[in-house]
N, C-alpha and C positions, 0 to 999 in steps of 0.2 A: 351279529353281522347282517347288513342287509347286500340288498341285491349289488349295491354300487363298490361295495369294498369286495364281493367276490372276482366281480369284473377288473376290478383293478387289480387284486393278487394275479387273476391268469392274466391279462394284458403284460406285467410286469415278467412273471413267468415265462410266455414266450419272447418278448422282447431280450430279455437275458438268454435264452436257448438258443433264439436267431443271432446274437454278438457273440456270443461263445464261438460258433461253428462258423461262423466269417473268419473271426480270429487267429481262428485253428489252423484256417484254408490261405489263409497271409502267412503265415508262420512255417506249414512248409512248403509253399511256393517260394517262399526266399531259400529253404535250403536250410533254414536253422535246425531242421532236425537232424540232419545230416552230421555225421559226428566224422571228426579228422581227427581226433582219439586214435590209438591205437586201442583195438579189444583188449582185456583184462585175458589172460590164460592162466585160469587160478591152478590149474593141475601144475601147470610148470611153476610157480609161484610154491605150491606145495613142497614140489619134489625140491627147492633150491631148499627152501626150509627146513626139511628131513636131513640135504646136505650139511646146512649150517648146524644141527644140531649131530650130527655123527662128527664133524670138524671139530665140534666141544668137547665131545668126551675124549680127546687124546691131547689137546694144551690144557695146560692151566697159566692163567693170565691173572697177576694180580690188580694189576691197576684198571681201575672202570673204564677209562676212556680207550683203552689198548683194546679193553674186550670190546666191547661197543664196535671201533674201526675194525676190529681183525673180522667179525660177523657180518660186517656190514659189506667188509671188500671177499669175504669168501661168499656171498647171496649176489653181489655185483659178477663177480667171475662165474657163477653159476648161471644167471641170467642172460648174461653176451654168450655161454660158451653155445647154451641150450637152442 
């Protein structure tokens, strides 16, 4: 490598480090970082699951799709009640 391909790796180099950081600085100036998500509350999300599995060991449900919905509306009423 001579002199003129070093110069061009770092020209290219900062070139890319200065559009990154423009980039970034557009990105949350509009607010795109800004999340209207509700946060994830995995402890509550835990604890419904601990519900859902103590709600199993007292049915027994033969049919797959009964269990599937019966788990799924006992984690739903766990969720709204929490």
């Amino acid at each position: 490598m001579n002199t003129k391909d070093i110069l061009l790796v770092g020209a290219g180099l900062v070139v890319g480090y200065l559009l990154t950081i423009y980039l970034l600085k557009k990105t949350i100036d509009k607010g795109a970082m800004d999340s209207t998500e509700p946060m994830v509350n995995q402890a509550k999300i835990d604890k419904c699951n601990a519900e859902v599995d103590l709600k199993l060991q007292t049915v027994k449900i033969a049919n797959p799709e009964a269990l599937e919905a019966f788990k799924k509306q006992v984690f739903e009423d766990c969720m709204a009640r929490s």
